[in-house]
C-alpha positions, 0 to 999 in steps of 0.5 A, spaced: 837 863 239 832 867 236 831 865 228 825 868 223 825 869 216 825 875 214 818 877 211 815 875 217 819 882 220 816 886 214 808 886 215 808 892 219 814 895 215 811 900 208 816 897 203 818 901 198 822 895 193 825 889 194 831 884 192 833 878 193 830 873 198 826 874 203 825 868 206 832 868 209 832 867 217 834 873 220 838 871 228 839 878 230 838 886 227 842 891 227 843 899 227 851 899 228 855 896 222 861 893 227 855 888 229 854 885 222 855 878 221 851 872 218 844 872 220 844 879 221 839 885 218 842 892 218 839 897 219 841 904 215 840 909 219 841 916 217 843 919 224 845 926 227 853 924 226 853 919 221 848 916 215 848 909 216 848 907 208 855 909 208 857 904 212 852 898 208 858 897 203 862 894 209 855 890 212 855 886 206 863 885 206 861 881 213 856 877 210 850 880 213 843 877 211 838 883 210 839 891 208 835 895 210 834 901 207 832 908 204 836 908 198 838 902 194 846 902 193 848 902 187 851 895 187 846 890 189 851 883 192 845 877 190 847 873 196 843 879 201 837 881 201 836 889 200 830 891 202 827 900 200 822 903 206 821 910 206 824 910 214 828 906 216 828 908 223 821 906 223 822 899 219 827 898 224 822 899 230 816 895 227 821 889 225 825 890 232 817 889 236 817 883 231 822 880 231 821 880 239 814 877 238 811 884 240 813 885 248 809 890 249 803 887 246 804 882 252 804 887 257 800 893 260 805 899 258 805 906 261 808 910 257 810 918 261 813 923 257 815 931 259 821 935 259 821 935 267 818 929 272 819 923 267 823 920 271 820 921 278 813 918 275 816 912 271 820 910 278 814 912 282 808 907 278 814 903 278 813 901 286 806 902 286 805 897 281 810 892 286 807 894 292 801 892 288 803 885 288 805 885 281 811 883 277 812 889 274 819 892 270 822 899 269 826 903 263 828 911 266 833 916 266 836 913 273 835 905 271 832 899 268 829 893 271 825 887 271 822 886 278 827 887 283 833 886 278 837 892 275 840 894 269 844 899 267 841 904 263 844 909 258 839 913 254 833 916 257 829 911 252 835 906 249 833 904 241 828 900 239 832 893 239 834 894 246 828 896 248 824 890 245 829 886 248 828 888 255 820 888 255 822 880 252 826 879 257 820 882 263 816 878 259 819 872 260 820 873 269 812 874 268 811 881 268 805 883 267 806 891 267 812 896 265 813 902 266 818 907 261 820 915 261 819 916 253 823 921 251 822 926 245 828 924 242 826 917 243 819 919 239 822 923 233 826 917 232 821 912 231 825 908 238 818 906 240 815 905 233 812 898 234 810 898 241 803 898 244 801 902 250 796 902 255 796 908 258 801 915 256 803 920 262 804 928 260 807 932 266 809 939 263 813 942 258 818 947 258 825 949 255 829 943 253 833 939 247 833 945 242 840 943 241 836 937 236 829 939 235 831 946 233 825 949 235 820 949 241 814 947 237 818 941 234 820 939 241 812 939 241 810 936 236 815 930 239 811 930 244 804 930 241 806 925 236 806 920 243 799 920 244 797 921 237 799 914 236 796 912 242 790 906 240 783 907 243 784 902 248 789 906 252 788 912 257 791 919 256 793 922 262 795 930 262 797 935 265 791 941 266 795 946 269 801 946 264 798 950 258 801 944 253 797 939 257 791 940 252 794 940 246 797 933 248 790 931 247 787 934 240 788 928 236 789 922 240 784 916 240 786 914 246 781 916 252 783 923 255 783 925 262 787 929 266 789 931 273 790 939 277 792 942 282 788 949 280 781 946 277 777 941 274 779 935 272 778 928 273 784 927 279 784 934 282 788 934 289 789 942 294 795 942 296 794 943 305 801 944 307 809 943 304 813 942 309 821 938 310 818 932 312 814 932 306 807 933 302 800 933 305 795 934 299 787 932 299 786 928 294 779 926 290 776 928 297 782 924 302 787 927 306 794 923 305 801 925 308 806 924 303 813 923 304 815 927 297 816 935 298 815 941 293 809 941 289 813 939 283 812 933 287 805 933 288 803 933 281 808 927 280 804 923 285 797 926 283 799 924 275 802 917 278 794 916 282 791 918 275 795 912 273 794 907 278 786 909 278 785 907 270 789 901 271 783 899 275 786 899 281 782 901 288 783 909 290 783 907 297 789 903 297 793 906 291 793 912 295 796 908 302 801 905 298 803 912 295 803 915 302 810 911 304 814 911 297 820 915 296 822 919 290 827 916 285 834 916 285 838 924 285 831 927 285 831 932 291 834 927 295 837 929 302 845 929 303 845 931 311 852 933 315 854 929 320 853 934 325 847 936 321 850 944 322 848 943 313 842 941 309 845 938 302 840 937 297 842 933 290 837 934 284 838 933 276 835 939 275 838 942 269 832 945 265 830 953 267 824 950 269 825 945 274 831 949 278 826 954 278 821 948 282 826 946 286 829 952 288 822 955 290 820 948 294 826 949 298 824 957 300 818 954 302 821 949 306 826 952 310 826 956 316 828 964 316 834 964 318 836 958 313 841 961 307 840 957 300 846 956 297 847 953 290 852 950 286 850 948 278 852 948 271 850 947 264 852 941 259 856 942 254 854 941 247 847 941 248 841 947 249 847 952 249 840 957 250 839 956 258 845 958 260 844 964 262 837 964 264 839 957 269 844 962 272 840 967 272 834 964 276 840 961 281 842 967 282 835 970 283 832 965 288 840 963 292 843 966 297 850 965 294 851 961 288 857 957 285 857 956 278 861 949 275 862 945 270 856 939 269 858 935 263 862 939 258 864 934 254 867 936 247 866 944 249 870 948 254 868 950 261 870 956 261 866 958 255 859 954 258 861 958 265 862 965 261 855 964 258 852 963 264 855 968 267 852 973 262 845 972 265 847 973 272 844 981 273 849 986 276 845 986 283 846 980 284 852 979 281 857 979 288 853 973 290 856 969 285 862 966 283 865 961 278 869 955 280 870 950 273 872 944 278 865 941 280 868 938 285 872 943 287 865 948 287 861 943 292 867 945 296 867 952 296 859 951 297 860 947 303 865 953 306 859 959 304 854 955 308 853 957 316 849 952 320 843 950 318 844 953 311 841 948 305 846 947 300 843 944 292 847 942 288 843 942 282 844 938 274 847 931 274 842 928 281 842 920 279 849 921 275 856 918 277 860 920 271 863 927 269 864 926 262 869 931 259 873 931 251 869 924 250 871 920 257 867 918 263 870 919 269 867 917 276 863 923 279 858 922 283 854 928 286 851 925 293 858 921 294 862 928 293 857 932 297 859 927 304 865 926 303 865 933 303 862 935 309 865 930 312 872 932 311 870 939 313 866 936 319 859 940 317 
């Protein structure tokens, strides 16, 4: 078991005021009340839902050891120790990587952040670096893992005590590299305060989370705030061709390059041909076959090669390795019929953009004759502004459309459906039609589809839950999808 003083977690940590001692041994941190024991340091954070420091009376009432907070209550207990910093979501980072004996530092971290392709590229650079014959773990959207082993993974980025805890822990099994999706949320809320990175990865950005960021520029500027606290030892890679990709690099220390499809920059790749059975691009003067498709995927394998090089390894063999990978989990991945009368695709894409990209891929892929038929829908109690554009592009770029339920959660589908409907114009209107049973609609869309027809089912990809008025029930979009064409003999 772990056991360190308190001051010893405090170096990194600005402390506004302190009270009682600090030399009491700390066994455990936590940001949740109902885990407050002895031992433990609580850290108050004042979240979206609930202000932690309403909950620090009843902390001390089970004995805690430390408070850490931005307001000092107005009864001090002399047996804790109070300790005053202006954030305590970032103290809780600087103390949670001490208290773990700073993981990261022990570890060659990359770090890829973006609105779309976080997930593909973490997964992807994952497996190269396995591949590579390193000990290498894993933190994403999809799952976490330490070498081969897997964990369940929650939040997109999980909080600064779990993470520090799982890069402990591929510490431990002797990795020597990781990968982590670093989202916005996770960047605004000081969870990777504390780490150090070796490399930082920008795919693009585009409409999202402006349910919490509030504006697009402060999405932005989250984002940005990732390479501004990259060290100079560090690589920042970035997108040439998306028009924030620049930005990500004014105020970095870290070294800048970038990687594009349409001009100069330090990875450059031409996109020979996309086809179904995958991607065949000439990179840095090599022609490769790649068994990804779409030319969203090219950018991620182009980002993953950038990284793979300034990591030091051979470009030659970093390109054979990327040749014969997959993507990750529930990202365009093929569903296909039993008598392969039907193409089904799965892809969590839930963003304007990459249901633009994956729809645009599949009118590139497809023959003539073949119809696009697509199911999707839109999260409840989140960004409530792409609802309409999402039906929209659906609908302009699909043969037929199926709008359904994603994850509703506390709202009402319908009210999600009619906004939605709201965006779909009047010339394409006959091709679209509402059905709030998800599963319900991958079956009407199956019933739409004619031979060799491509059905999408867009929105939750790698997710096997639907969570709606709180609870997560079992709903898993590539099972359903089969089970689908199976039962209907397509």
């Amino acid at each position: 078991m772990i056991s360190l003083p308190l001051f010893s977690l405090l170096t990194d940590v600005a402390v506004l005021a302190q009270h009682g001692p600090t030399d009491v041994p700390i066994t455990g941190l936590t940001l949740d009340s109902r885990e407050a024991g002895p031992g433990v340091a609580f850290c108050a954070l004042r979240g979206t839902a609930a202000d932690g420091h309403n909950f620090i009376a009843g902390a001390v009432e089970k004995g805690v050891a430390a408070v850490i907070c931005e307001e000092l209550p107005a009864t001090l207990n002399p047996a804790t120790a109070y300790v005053q910093v202006k954030d305590s979501a970032e103290a809780l980072g600087h103390m949670a990587a001490a208290f773990h004996g700073h993981p990261s530092r022990q570890l060659k971290l990359i770090g890829v952040t973006g609105t779309n392709g976080k997930t593909t590229c973490a997964t992807l650079l994952h497996k190269l670096l396995r591949e590579l014959g390193y000990h290498a773990g894993l933190l994403s959207t999809v799952q976490n893992q330490i070498d081969e082993e897997v964990i369940p993974s929650t939040h997109t980025t999980p909080d600064a005590i779990r993470l520090n805890a799982l890069l402990a822990r591929m510490v431990a099994a002797g990795c020597t590299h990781a990968c982590m999706e670093v989202s916005s949320h996770a960047v605004a809320q000081h969870r990777i305060t504390g780490l150090r990175f070796v490399g930082g990865i920008f795919t693009n950005l585009t409409h999202d989370h402006l349910d919490y960021h509030g504006t697009f520029d402060n999405y932005l500027k989250a984002k940005k705030a990732f390479f501004d606290g990259l060290p100079k030892t560090a690589f920042a890679l970035t997108n040439a061709d998306d028009k924030r990709g620049p930005v990500m690099l004014q105020n970095t220390a870290a070294r800048r390059e970038t990687y594009s499809l349409r001009g100069a920059a330090t990875f450059r790749a031409k996109l020979v041909a996309n086809e179904v059975h995958g991607l065949h691009l000439e990179i840095d003067g090599r022609e490769i076959l790649f068994r990804l498709i779409g030319v969203f995927n090219a950018y991620n394998l182009l980002a993953v090669y950038g990284a793979g090089v300034l990591l030091g390894e051979d470009p030659t063999e970093v390109l054979t390795i990327l040749s014969g990978l997959t993507t990750a989990p529930g990202r365009f991945e093929p569903v296909v019929s039993p008598t392969q009368a039907v193409t089904g695709i799965v892809d969590y894409a839930h963003t304007p953009d990459a249901l633009e990209n994956v729809l645009q891929t599949l009118h590139e892929i497809r023959q003539p004759s073949q119809q696009i038929i697509t199911v999707v829908g839109c999260g409840g109690n989140r960004d409530a502004a792409k609802r309409p554009i999402m039906a929209n592009l659906a609908a302009s770029l699909s043969n037929k459309v199926v709008l359904t339920s994603d994850n509703p959660r506390f709202e009402d589908p319908n009210e999600i459906l009619a906004q939605m409907q709201a965006g779909v114009t009047a010339s394409d209107s006959a091709k679209v039609q509402t059905v709030a049973d998800r599963r319900q609609a991958i079956e009407t869309a199956v019933r739409l589809a004619g031979a060799n027809d491509i059905v999408l089912v867009a929105g939750k990809g790698h997710e096997n839950y639907q969570e709606i008025r709180g609870v997560k029930a079992p709903f898993d979009d590539k099972l359903i999808l089969t089970e689908v064409f199976a039962a209907q003999g397509k």
